[in-house]
SETI-670186 format. One record per atom (N, C-alpha, C): residue number from 1; chain; atom name; x, y negated, z negated. Coordinates in steps of 0.2 Angstrom, whole numbers, plus 5000, padded with zeros to 4 digits. Atoms other than C-alpha are relative to their C-alpha. Example, Ala and Ser with C-alpha at 12.3 -4.5 7.8 and 13.67 -1.06 7.14 Angstrom:
residues 2
> pos; unit; site; X; Y; Z
> 1; A; N; 5004; 5006; 5000
> 1; A; CA; 5062; 5022; 4961
> 1; A; C; 5004; 4994; 5000
> 2; A; N; 4996; 5006; 5001
> 2; A; CA; 5068; 5005; 4964
> 2; A; C; 4996; 4995; 4997
END
This chain:
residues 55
> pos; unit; site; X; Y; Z
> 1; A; N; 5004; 5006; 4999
> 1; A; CA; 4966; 5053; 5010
> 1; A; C; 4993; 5002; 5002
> 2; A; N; 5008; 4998; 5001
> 2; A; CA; 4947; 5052; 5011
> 2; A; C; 4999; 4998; 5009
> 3; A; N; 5001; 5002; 4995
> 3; A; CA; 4948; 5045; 5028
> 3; A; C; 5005; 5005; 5006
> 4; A; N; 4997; 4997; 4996
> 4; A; CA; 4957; 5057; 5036
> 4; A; C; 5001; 5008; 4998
> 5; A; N; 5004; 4994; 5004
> 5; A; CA; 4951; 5073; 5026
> 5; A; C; 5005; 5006; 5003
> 6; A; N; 4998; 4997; 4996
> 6; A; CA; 4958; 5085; 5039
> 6; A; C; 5006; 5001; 5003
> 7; A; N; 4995; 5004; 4997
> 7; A; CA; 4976; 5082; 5042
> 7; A; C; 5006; 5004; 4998
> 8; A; N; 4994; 4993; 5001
> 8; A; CA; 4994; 5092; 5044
> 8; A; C; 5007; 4996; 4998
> 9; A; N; 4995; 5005; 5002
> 9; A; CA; 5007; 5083; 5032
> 9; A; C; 5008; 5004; 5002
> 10; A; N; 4993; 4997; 5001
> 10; A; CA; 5028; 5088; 5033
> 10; A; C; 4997; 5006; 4994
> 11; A; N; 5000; 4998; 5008
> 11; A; CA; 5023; 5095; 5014
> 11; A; C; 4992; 5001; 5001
> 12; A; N; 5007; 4999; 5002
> 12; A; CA; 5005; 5101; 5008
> 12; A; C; 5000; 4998; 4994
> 13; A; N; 4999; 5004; 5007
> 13; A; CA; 5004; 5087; 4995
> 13; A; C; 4995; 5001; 4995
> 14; A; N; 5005; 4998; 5004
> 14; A; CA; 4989; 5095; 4987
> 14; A; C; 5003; 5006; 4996
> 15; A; N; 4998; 4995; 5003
> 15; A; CA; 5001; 5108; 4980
> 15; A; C; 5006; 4998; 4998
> 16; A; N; 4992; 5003; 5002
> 16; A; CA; 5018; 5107; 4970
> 16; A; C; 5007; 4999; 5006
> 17; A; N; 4996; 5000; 4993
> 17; A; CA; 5031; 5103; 4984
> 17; A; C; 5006; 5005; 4998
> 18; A; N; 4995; 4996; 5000
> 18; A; CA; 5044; 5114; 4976
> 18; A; C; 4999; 5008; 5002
> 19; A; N; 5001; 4992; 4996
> 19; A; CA; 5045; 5132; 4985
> 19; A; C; 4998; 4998; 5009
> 20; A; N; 5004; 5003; 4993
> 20; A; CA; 5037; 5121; 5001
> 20; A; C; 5007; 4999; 5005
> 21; A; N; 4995; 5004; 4993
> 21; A; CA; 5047; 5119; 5018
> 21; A; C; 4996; 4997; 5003
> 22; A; N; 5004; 5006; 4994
> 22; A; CA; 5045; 5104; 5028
> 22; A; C; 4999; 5005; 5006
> 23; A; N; 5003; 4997; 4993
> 23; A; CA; 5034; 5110; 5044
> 23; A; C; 5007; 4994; 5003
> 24; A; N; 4996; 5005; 4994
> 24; A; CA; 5044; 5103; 5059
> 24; A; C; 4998; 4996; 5003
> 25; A; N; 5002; 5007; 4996
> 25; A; CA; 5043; 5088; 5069
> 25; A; C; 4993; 5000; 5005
> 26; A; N; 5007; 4996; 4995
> 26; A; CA; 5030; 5098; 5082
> 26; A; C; 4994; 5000; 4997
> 27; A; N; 5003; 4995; 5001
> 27; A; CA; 5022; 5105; 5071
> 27; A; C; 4995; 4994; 4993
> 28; A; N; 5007; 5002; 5005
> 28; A; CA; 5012; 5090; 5058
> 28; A; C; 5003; 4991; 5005
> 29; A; N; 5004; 5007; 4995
> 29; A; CA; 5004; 5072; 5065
> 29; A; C; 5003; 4995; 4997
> 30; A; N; 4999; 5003; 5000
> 30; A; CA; 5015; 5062; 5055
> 30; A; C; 5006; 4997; 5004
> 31; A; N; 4996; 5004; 4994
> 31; A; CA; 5024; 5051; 5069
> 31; A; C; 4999; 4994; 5005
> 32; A; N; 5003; 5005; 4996
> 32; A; CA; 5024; 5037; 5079
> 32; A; C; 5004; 5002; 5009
> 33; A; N; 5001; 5000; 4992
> 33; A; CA; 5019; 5035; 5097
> 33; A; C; 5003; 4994; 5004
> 34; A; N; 4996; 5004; 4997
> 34; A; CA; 5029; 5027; 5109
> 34; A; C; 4999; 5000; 5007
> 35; A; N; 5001; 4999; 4991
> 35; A; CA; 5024; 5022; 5127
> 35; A; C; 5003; 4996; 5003
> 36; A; N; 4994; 5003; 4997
> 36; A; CA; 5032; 5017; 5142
> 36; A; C; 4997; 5001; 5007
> 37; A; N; 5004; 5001; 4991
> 37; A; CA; 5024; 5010; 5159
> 37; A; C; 5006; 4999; 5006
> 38; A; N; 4994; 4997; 4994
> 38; A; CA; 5037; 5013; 5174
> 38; A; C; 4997; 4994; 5005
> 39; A; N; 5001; 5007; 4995
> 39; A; CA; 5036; 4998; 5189
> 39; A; C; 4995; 5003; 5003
> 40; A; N; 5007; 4999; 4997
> 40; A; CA; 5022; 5011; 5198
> 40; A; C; 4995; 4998; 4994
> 41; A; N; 5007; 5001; 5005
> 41; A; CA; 5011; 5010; 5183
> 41; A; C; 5001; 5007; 4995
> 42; A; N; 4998; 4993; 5001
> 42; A; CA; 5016; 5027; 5178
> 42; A; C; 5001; 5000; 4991
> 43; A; N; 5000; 4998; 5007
> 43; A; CA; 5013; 5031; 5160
> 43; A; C; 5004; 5006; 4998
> 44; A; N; 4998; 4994; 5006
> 44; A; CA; 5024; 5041; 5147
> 44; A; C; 5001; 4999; 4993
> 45; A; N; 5005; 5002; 5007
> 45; A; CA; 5020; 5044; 5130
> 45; A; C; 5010; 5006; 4995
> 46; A; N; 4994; 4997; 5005
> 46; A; CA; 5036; 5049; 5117
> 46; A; C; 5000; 4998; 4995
> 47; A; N; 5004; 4999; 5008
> 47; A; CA; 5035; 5052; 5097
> 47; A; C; 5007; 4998; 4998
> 48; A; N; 4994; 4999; 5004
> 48; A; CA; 5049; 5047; 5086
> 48; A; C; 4996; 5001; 4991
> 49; A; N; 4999; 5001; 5006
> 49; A; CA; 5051; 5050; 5066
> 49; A; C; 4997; 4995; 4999
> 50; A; N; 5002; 5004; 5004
> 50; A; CA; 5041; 5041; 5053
> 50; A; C; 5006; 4999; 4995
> 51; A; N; 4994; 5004; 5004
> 51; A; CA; 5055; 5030; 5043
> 51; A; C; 4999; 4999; 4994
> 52; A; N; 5004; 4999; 5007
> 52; A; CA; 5052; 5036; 5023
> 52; A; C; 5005; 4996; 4999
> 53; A; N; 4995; 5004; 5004
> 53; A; CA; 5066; 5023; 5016
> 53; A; C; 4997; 4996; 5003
> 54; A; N; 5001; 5007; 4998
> 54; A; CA; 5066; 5005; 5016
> 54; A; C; 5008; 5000; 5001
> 55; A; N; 4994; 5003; 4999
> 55; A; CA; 5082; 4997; 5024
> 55; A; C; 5001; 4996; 4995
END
């Protein structure tokens, strides 16, 4: 992406994926952010899996 130049996919889509192992869930930026405010005000931040299929 031209907008995001700099960025750590599953896969290194700039090169054939065959021989490539998926990085880990740690280890690249596509994920979603999930937050969660507690009755004091209390912020926490938890990541789930991006969802490659359509239901």
């Amino acid at each position: 992406r031209e907008d995001y130049k700099v960025r750590v996919d599953e896969y290194d889509f700039s090169k054939p994926l065959q021989g490539q192992q998926k990085k880990s869930f740690s280890e690249h930026w596509r994920k979603h952010t999930l937050s969660y405010v507690d009755k004091k005000g209390k912020v926490s931040l938890e990541y789930r899996p991006v969802i490659d299929t359509t239901l």
